[in-house]
N, C-alpha and C positions, 0 to 999 in steps of 0.2 A: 543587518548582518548578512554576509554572504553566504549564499544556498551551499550547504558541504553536498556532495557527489555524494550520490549512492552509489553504495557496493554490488556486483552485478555479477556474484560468484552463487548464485543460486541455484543457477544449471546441474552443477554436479553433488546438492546434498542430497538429495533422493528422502526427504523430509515425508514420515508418516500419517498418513489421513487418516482424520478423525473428528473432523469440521462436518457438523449438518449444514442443512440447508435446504431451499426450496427452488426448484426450476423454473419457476416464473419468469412473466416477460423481463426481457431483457428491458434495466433501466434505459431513459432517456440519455443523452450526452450531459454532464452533469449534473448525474443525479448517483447518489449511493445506493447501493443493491447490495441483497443477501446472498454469499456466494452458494455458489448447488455441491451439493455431495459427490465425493469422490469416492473410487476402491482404494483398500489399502495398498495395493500395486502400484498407484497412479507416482508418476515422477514431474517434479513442475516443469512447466512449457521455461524458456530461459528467458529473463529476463533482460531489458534493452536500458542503456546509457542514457538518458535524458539528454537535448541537446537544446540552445536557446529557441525557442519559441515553437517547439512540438509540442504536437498535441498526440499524448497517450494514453492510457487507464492506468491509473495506478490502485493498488493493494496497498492502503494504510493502512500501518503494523501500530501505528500509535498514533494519536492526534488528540493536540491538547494544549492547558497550560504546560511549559515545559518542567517549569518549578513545581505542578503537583505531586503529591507521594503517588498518586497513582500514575502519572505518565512516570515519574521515576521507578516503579516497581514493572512498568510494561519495558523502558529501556532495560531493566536488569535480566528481565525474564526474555529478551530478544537475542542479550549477549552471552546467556549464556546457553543458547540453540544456535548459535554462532548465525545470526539472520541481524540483517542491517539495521543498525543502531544510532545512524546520524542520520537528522534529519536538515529541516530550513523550515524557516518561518512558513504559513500556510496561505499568504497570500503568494508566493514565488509561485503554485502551483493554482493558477488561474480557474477558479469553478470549486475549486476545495473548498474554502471556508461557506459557502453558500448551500454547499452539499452537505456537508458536514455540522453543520450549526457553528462553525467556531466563531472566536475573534478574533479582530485585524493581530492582536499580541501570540496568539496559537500558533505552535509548530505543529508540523506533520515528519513520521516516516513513512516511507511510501517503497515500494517495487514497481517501476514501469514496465507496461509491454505497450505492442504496438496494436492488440486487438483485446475484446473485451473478453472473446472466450480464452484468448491465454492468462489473460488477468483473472477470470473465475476460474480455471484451473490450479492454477497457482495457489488461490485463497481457498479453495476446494482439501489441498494438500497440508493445510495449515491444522494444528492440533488445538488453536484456539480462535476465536472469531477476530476477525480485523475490523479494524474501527470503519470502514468501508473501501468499495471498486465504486472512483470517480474516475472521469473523463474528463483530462486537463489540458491547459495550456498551460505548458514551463515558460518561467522568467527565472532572472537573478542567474544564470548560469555563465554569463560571459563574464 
């Protein structure tokens, strides 16, 4: 299946914090970590295009069987906070499935940046905890 594009209109919803978290060390390059606490004030850092074969951190909004009720109930509960709802299969995003426990069959949604403190920012801003902030390689994109 071909990777759909994330949506990368993130910048301007000025999304409300209320994500805990812990400031610990920053994870390794593929590894999942808990994003740190934000103020309610906080506006997400803006989000970056994925391109073939970059390497970014992405903010997984859901990651999973696609077909379960719960990744079905994380897409319903994304589209209706108007945050990106299409994802690709979780090997496209090279270090995900091994950070994440999945299988080779698991999708991911994901927000890329190009730095790991825009990616904890970002997941900081989040009203509900993201499935994790990995450090990837893109495929499937060309």
């Amino acid at each position: 299946m071909p990777r759909l594009r994330m949506v990368a209109l993130l910048a301007g919803l000025g999304l409300a914090a209320a994500c805990g978290g812990d400031d610990g060390p920053a994870g390794a390059p593929g590894s999942a970590s808990t994003p740190p606490a934000a103020s309610p004030a906080s506006s997400p850092p803006p989000s970056v295009e994925p391109t073939q074969n970059g390497t970014y951190w992405a903010v997984y909004l859901a990651a999973g069987d696609p077909d379960s009720d719960a990744f079905v109930t994380r897409v319903e509960m994304l589209e209706a906070r108007k945050l990106p709802s299409h994802g690709s299969e979780a090997a496209c995003d090279q270090g995900s499935r091994e950070a994440l426990g999945l299988k080779e069959s698991d999708h991911v949604i994901g927000v890329y940046f190009t730095t790991e403190a825009d990616a904890r920012a970002f997941a900081a801003t989040l009203d509900f905890e993201p499935a994790g902030i990995v450090q990837v390689k893109t495929d499937c994109l060309d």
